[in-house]
Each structure stands twice: as structure tokens, then as C-alpha cells.
Biopython code that builds the backbone (N, CA, C, O; Angstrom):
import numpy as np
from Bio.PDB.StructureBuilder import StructureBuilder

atoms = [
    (1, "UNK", "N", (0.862, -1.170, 0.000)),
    (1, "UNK", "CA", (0.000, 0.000, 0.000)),
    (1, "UNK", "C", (0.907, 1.231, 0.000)),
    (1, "UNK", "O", (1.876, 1.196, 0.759)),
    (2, "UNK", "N", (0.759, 2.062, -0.580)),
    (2, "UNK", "CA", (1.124, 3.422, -0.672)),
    (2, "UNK", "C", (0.622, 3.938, 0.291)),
    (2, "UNK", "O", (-0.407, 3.803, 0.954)),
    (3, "UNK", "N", (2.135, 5.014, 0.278)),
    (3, "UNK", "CA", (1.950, 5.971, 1.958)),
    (3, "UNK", "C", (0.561, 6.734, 1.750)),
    (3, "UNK", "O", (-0.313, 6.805, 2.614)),
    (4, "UNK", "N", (0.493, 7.276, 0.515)),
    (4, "UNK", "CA", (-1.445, 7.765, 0.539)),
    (4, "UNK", "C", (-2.413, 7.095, 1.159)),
    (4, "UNK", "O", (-3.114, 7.371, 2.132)),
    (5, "UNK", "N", (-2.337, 6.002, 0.321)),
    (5, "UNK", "CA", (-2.795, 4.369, 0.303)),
    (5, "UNK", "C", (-2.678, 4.776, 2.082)),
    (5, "UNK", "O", (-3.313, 5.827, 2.169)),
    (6, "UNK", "N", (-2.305, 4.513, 3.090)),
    (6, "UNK", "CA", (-2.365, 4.521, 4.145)),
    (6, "UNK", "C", (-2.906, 5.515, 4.775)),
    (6, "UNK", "O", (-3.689, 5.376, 5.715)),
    (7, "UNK", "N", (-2.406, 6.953, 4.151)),
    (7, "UNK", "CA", (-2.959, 8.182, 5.392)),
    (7, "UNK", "C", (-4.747, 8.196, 4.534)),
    (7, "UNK", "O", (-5.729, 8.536, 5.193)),
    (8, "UNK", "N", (-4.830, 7.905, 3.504)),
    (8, "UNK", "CA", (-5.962, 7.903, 2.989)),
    (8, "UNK", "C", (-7.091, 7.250, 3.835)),
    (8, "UNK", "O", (-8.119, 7.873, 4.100)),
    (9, "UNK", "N", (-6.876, 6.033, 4.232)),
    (9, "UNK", "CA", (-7.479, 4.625, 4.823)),
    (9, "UNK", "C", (-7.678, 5.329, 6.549)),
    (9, "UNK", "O", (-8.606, 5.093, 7.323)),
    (10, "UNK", "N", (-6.607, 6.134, 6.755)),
    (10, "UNK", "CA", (-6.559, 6.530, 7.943)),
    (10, "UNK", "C", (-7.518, 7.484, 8.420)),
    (10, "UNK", "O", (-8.310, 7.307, 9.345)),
    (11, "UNK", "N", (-7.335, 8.862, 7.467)),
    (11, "UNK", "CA", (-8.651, 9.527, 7.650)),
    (11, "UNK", "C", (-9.585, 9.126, 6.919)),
    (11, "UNK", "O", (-10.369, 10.067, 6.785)),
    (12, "UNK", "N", (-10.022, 8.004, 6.225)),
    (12, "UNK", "CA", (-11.247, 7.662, 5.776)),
    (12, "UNK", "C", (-11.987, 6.531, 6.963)),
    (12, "UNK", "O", (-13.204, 6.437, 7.122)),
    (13, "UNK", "N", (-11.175, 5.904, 7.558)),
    (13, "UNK", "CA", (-11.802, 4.992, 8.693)),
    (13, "UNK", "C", (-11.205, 5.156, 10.052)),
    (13, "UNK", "O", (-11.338, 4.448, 11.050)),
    (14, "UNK", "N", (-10.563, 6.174, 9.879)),
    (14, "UNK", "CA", (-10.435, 6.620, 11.505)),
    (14, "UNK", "C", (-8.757, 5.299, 12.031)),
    (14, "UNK", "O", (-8.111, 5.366, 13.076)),
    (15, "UNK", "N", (-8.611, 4.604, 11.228)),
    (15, "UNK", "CA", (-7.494, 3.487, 11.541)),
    (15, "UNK", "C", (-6.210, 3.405, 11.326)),
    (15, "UNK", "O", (-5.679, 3.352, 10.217)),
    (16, "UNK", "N", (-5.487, 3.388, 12.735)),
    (16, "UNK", "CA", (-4.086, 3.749, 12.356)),
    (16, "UNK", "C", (-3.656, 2.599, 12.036)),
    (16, "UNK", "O", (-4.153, 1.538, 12.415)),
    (17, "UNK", "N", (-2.282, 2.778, 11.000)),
    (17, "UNK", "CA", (-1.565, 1.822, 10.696)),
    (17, "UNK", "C", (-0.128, 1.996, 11.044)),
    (17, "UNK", "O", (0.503, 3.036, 11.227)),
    (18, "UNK", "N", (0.343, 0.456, 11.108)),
    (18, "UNK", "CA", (1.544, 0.349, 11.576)),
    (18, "UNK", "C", (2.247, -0.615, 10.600)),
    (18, "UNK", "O", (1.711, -1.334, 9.756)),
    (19, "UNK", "N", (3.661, -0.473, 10.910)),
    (19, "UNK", "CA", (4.537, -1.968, 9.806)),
    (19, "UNK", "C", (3.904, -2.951, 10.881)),
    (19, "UNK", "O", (3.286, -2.946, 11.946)),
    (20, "UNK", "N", (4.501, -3.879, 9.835)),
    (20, "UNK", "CA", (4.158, -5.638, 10.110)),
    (20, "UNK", "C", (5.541, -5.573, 11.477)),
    (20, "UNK", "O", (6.356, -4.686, 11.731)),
    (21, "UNK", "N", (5.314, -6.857, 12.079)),
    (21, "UNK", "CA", (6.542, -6.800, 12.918)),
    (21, "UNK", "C", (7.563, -7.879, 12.018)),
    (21, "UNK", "O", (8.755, -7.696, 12.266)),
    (22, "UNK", "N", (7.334, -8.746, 11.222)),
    (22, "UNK", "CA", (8.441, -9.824, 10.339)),
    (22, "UNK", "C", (8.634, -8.946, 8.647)),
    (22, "UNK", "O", (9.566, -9.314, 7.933)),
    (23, "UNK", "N", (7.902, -8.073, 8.263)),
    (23, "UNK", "CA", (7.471, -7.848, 6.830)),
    (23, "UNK", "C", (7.593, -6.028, 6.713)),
    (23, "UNK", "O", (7.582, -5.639, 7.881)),
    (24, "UNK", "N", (7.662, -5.243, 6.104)),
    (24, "UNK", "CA", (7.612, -4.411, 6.340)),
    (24, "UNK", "C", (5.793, -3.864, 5.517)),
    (24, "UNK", "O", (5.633, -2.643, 5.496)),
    (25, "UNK", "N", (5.135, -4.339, 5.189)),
    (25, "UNK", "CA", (3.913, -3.992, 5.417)),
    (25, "UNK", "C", (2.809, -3.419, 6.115)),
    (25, "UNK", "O", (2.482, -3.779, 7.246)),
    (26, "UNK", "N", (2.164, -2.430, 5.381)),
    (26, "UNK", "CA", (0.889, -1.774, 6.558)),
    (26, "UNK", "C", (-0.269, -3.122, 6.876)),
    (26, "UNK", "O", (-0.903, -3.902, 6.166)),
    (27, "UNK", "N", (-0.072, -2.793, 8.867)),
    (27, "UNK", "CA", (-1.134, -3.713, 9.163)),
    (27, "UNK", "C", (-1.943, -2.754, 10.101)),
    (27, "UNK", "O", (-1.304, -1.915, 10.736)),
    (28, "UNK", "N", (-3.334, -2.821, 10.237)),
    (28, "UNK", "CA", (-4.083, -1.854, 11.333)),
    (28, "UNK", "C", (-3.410, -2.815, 12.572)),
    (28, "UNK", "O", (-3.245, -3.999, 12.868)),
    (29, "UNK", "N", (-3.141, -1.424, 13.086)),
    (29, "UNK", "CA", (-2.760, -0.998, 14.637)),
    (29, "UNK", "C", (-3.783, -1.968, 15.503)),
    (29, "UNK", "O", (-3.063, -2.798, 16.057)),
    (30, "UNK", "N", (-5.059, -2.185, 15.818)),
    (30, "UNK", "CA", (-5.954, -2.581, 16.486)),
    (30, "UNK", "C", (-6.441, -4.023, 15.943)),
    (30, "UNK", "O", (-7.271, -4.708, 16.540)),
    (31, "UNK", "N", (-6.040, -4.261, 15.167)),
    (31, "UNK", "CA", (-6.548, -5.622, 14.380)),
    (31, "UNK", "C", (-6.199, -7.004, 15.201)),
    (31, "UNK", "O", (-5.120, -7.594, 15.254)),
    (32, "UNK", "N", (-7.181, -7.263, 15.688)),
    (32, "UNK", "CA", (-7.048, -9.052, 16.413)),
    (32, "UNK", "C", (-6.701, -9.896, 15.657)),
    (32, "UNK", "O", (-6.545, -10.951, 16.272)),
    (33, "UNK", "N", (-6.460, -10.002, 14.454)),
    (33, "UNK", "CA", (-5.991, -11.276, 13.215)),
    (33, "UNK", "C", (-5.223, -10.337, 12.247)),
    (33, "UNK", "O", (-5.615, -9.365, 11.602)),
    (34, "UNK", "N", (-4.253, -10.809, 12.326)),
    (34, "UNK", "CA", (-3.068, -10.385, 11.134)),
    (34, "UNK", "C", (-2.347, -11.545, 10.600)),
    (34, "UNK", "O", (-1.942, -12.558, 11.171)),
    (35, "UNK", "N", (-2.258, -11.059, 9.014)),
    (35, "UNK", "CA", (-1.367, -12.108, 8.528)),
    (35, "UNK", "C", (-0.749, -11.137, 7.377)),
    (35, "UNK", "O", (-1.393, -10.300, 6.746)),
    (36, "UNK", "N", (0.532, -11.404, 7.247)),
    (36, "UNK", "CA", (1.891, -10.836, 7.159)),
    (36, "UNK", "C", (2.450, -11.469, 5.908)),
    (36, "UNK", "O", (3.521, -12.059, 6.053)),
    (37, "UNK", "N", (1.892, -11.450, 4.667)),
    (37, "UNK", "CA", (2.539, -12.098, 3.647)),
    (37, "UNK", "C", (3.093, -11.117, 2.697)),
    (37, "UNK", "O", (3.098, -9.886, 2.674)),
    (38, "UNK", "N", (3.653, -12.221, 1.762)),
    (38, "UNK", "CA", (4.945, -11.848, 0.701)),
    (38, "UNK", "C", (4.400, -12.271, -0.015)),
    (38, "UNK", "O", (3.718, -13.270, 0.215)),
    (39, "UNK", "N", (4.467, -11.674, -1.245)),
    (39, "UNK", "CA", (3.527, -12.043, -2.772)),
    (39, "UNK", "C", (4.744, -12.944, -3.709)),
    (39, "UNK", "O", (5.960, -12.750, -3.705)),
    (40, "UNK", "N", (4.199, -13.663, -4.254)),
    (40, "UNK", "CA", (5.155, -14.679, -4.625)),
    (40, "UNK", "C", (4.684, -14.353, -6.270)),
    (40, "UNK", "O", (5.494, -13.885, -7.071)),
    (41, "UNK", "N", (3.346, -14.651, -6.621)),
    (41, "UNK", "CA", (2.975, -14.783, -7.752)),
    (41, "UNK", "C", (1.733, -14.152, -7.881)),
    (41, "UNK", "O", (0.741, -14.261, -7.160)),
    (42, "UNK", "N", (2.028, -13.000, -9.604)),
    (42, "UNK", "CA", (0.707, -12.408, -9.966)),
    (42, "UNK", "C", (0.359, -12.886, -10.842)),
    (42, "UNK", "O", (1.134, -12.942, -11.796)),
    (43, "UNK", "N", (-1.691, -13.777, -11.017)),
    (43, "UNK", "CA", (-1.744, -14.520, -12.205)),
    (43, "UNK", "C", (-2.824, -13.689, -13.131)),
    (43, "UNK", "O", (-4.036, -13.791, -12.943)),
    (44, "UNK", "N", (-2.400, -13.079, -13.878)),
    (44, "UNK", "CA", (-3.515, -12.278, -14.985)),
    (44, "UNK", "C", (-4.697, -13.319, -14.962)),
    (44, "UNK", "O", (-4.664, -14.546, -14.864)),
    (45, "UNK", "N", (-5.863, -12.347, -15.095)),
    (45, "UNK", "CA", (-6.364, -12.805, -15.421)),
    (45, "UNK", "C", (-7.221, -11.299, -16.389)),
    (45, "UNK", "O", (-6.838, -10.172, -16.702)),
    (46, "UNK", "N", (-8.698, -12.197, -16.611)),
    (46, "UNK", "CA", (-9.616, -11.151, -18.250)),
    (46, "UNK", "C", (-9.401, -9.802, -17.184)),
    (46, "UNK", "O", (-8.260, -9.339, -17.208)),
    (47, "UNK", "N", (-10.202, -9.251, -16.424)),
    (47, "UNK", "CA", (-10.056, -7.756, -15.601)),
    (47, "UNK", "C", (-9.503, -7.470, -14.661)),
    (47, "UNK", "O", (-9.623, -6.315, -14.253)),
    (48, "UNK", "N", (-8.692, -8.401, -13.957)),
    (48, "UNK", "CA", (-8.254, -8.429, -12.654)),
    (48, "UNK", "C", (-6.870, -9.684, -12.485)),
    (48, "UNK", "O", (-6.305, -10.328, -13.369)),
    (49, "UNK", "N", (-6.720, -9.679, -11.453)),
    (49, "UNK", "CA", (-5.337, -10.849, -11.006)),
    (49, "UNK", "C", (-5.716, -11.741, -10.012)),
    (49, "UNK", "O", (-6.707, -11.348, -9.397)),
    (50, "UNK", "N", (-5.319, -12.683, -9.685)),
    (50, "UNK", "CA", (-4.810, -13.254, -8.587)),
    (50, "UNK", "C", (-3.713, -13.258, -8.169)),
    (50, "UNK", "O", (-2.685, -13.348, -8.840)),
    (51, "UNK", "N", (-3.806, -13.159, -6.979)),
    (51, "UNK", "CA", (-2.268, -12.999, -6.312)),
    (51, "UNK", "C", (-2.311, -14.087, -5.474)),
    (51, "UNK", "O", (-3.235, -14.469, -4.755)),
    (52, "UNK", "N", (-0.817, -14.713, -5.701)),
    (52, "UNK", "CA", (-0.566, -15.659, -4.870)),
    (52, "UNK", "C", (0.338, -15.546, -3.549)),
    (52, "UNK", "O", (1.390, -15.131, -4.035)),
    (53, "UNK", "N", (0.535, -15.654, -2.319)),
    (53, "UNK", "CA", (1.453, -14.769, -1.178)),
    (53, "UNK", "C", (1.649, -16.226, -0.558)),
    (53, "UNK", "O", (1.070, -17.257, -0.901)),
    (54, "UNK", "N", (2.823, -16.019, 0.666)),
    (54, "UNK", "CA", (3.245, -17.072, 1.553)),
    (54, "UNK", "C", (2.956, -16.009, 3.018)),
    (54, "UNK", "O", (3.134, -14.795, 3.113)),
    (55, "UNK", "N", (2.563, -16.781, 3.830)),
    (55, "UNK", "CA", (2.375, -16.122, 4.880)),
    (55, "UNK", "C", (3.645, -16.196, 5.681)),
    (55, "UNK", "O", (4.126, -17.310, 5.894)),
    (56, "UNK", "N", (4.330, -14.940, 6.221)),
    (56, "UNK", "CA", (5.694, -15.203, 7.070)),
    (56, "UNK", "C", (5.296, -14.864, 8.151)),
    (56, "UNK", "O", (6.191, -14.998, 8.986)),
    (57, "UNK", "N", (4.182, -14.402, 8.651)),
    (57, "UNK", "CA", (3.819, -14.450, 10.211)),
    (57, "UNK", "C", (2.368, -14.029, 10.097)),
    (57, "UNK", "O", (1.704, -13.645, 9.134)),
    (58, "UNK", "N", (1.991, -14.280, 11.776)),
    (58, "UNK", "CA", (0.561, -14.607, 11.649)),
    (58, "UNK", "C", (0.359, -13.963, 13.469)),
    (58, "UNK", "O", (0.884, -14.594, 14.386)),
    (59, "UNK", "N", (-0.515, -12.579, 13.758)),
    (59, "UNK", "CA", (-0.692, -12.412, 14.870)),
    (59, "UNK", "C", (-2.336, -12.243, 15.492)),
    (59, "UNK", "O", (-3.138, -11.328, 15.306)),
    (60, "UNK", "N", (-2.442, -13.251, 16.133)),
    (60, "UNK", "CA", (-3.479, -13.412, 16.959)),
    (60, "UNK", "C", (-3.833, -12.909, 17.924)),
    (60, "UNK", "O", (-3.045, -13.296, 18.787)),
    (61, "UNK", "N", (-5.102, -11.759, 18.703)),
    (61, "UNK", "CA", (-4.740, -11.044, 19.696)),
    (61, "UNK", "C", (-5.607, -12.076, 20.799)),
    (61, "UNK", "O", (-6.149, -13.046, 20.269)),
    (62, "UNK", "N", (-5.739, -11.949, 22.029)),
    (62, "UNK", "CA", (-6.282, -12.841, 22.890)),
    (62, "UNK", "C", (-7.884, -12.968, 23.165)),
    (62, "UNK", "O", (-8.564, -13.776, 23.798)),
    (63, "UNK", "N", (-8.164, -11.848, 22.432)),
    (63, "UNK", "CA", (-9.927, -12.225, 22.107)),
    (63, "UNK", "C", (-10.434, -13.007, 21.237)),
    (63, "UNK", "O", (-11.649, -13.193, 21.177)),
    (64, "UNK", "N", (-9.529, -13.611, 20.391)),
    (64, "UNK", "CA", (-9.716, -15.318, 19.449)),
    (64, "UNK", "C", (-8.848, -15.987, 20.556)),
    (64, "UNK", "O", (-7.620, -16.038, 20.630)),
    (65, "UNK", "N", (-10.232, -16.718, 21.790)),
    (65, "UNK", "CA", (-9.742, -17.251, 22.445)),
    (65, "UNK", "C", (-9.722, -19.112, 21.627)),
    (65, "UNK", "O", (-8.610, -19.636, 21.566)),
    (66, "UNK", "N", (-10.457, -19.603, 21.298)),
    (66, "UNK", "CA", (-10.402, -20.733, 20.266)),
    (66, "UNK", "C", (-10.635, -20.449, 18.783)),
    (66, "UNK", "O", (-11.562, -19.859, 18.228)),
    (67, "UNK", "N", (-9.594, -21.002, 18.320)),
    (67, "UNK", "CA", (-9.304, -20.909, 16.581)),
    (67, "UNK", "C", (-9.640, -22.723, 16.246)),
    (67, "UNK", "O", (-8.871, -23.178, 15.399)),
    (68, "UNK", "N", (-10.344, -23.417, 16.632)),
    (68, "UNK", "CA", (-11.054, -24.179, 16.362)),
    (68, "UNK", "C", (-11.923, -24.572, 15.298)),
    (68, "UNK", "O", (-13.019, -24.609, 15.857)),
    (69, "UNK", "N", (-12.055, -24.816, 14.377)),
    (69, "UNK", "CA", (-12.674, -24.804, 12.900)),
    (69, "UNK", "C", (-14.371, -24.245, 13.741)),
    (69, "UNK", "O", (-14.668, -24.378, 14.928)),
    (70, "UNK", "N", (-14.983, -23.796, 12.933)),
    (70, "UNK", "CA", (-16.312, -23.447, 13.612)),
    (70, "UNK", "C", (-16.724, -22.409, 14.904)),
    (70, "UNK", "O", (-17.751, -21.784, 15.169)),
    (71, "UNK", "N", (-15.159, -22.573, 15.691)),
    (71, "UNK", "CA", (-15.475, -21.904, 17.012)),
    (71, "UNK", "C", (-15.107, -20.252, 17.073)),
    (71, "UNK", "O", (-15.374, -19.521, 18.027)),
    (72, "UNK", "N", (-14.543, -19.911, 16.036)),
    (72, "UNK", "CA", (-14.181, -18.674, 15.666)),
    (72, "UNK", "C", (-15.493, -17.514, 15.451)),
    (72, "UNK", "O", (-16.288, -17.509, 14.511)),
    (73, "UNK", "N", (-15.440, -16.290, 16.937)),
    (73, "UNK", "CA", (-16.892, -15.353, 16.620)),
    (73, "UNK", "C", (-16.349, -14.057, 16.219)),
    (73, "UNK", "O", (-15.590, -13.302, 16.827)),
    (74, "UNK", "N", (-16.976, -13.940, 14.899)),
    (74, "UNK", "CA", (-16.226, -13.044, 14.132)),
    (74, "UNK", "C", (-16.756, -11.731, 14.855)),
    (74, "UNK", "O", (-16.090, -10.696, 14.833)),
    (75, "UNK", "N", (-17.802, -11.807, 15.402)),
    (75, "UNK", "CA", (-18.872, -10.778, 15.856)),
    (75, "UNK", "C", (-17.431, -10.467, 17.111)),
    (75, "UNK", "O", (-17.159, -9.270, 17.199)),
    (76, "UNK", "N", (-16.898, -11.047, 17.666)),
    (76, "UNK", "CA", (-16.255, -10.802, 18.921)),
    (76, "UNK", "C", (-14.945, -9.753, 18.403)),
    (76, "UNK", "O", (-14.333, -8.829, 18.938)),
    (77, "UNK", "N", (-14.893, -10.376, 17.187)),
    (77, "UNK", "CA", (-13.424, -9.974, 16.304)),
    (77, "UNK", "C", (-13.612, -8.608, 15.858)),
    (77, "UNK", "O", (-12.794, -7.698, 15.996)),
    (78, "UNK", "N", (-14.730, -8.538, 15.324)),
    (78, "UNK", "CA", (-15.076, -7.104, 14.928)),
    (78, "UNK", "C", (-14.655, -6.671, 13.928)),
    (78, "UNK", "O", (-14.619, -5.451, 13.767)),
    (79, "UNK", "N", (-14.040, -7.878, 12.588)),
    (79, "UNK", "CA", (-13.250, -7.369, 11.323)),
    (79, "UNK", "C", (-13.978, -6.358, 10.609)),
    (79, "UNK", "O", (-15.198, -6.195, 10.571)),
    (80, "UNK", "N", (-12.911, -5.586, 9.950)),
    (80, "UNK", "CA", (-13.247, -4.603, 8.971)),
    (80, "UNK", "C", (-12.943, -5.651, 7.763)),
    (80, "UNK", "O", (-12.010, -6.451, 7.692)),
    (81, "UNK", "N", (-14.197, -5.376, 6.653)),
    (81, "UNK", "CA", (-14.089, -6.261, 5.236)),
    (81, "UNK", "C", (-14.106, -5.389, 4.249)),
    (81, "UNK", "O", (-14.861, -4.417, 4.286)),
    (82, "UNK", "N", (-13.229, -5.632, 3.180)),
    (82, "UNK", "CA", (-12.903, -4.689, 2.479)),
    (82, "UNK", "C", (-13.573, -5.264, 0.655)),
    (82, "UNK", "O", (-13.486, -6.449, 0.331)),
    (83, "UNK", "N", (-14.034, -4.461, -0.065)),
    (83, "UNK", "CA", (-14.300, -4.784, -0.799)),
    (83, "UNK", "C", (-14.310, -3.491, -2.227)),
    (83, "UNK", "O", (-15.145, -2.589, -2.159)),
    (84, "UNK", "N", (-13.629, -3.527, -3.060)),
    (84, "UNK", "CA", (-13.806, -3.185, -3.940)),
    (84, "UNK", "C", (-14.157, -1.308, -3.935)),
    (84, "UNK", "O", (-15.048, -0.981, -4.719)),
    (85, "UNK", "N", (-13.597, -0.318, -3.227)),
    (85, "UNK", "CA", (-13.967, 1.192, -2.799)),
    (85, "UNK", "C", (-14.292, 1.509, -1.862)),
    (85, "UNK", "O", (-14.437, 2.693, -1.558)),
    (86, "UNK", "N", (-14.599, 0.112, -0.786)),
    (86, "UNK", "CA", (-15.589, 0.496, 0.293)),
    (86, "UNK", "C", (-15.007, -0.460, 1.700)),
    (86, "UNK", "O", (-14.053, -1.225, 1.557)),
    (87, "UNK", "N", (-15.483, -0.350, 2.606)),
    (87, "UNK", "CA", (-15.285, -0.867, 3.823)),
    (87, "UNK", "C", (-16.014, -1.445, 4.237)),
    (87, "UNK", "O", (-17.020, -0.836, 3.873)),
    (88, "UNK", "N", (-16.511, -2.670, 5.070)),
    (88, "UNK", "CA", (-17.588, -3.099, 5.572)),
    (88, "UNK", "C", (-17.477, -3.420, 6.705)),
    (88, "UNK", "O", (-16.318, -3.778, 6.912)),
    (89, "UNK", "N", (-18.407, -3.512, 8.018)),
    (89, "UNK", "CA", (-18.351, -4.320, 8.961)),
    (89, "UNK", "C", (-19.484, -5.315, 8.971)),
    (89, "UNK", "O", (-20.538, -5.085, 8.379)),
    (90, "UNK", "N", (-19.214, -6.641, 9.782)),
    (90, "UNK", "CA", (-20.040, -8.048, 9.931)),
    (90, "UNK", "C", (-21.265, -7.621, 9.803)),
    (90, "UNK", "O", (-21.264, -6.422, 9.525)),
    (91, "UNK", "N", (-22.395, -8.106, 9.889)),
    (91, "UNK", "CA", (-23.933, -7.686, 10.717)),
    (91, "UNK", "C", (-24.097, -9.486, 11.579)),
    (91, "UNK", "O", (-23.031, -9.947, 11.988)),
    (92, "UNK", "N", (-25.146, -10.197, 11.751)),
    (92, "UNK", "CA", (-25.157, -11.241, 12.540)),
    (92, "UNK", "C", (-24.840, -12.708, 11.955)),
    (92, "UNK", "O", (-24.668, -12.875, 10.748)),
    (93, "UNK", "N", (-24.779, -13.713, 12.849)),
    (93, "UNK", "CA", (-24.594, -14.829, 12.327)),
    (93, "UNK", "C", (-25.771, -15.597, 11.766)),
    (93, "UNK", "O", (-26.509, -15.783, 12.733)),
    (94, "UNK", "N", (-26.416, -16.233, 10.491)),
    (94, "UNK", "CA", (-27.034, -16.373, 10.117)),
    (94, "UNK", "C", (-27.258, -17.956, 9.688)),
    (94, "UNK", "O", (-28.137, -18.308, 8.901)),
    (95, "UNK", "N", (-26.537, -18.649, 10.182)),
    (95, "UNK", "CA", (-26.696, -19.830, 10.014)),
    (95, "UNK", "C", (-25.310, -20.773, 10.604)),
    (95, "UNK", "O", (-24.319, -20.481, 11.273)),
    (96, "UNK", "N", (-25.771, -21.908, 10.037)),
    (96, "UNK", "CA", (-24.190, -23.024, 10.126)),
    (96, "UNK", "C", (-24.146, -24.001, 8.895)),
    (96, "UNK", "O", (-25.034, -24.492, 8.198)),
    (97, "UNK", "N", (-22.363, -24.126, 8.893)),
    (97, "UNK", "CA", (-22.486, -24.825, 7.858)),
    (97, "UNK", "C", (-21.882, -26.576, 8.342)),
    (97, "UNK", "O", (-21.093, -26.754, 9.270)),
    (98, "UNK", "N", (-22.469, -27.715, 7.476)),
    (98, "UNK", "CA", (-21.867, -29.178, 7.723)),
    (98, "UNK", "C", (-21.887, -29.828, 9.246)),
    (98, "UNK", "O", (-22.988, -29.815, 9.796)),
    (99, "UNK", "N", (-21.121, -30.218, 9.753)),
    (99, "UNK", "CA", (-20.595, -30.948, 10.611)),
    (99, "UNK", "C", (-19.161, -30.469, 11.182)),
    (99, "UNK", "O", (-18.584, -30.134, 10.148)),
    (100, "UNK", "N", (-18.418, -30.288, 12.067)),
    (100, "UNK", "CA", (-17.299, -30.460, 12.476)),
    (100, "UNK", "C", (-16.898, -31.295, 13.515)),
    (100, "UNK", "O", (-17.360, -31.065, 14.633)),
    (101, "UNK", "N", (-15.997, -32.376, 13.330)),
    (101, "UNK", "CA", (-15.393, -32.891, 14.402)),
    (101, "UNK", "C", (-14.067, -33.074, 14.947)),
    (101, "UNK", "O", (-13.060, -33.492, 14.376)),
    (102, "UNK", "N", (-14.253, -32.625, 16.355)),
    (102, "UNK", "CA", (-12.800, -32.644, 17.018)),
    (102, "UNK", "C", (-12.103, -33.879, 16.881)),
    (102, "UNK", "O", (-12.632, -34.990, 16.915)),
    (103, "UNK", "N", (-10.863, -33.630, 16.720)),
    (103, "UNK", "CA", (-9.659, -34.681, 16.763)),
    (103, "UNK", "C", (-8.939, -34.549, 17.454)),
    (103, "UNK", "O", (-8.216, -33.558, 17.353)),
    (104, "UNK", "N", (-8.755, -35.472, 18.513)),
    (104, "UNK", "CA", (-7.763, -35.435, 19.793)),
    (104, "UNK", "C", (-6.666, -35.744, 19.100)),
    (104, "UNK", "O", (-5.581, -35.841, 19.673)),
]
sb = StructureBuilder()
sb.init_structure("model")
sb.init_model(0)
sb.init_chain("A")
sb.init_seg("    ")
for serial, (resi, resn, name, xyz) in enumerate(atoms, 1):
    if name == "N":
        sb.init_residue(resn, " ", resi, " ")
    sb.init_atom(name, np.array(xyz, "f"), 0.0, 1.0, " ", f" {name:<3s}", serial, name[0])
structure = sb.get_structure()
């Protein structure tokens, strides 16, 4: 992200940013889930890309008290979702999906 790219994001959502602590990347300051990757591969595509990244670190804050397939409350997490010009936050949980079972 560009330093705009950042003070932009900053006074547009009120969110400070900071470097990564392994990467030198902007990560929000307040964010309970971070992940810290390196772009390895860009794959053209018809209007857009995929990008392919390796994750070199990964920070969890202590309000994802279980990362448990299923047990994760995003509502607790409070992510900001980003999409395409705009910002979003969650609204409620609306269902479940399959089965999950623990493996000792």
C-alpha cells in the first residue's frame, strides 16, 4: 500500500496503521488477526489478477480465544471487510455450515 494508500485509509476509517513486525507492510494498529505475507505470484487474469502470497507471520490477539474450525466469533473480532472502494463491517450470524469434528 502506498503511503497515501495509508494516510488515505486513515482519515477515511479513523485506523491507524503500523509496519508488520516480520514484513515491512501496513497492518491496522488494532486488528485481532493479522497475517503478514509476501507475494510470490501475480496470475492475470480477463479484468483483474490473482495474487498468490506465503504467509511469514501470523498475529493473533487474545480475544480469538479458540481458533477451532467453527469456534471462531467473528462478531467478537469485529473485522473490517474490504471490498472493492468500500469498507464493511459483519452484521449477525445467520446460520451453520456441515458438521465439524474434534480430533484429539
Amino acid at each position: 500500500m502506498t503511503m497515501w494508500g495509508i494516510f488515505q485509509l486513515t482519515i477515511t476509517i479513523g485506523a491507524i496503521c503500523t509496519n508488520g513486525s516480520v514484513l515491512d507492510v501496513p497492518i491496522l494498529e488494532k486488528s485481532p488477526w493479522v497475517y503478514e505475507c509476501s507475494l510470490v505470484k501475480t496470475v492475470p487474469q480477463d479484468h483483474c489478477c490473482i495474487y498468490i502470497s506465503e504467509i511469514k507471520n501470523i498475529q493473533v490477539d487474545n480475544v480469538i480465544e479458540d481458533t477451532t474450525y467453527g469456534k471462531i466469533d467473528l462478531n467478537a473480532i469485529d473485522p473490517l471487510i474490504y471490498a472493492p472502494g468500500n469498507y464493511y463491517k459483519l452484521g449477525t450470524k445467520i446460520g451453520s455450515v456441515g458438521y465439524s469434528k474434534v480430533v484429539n
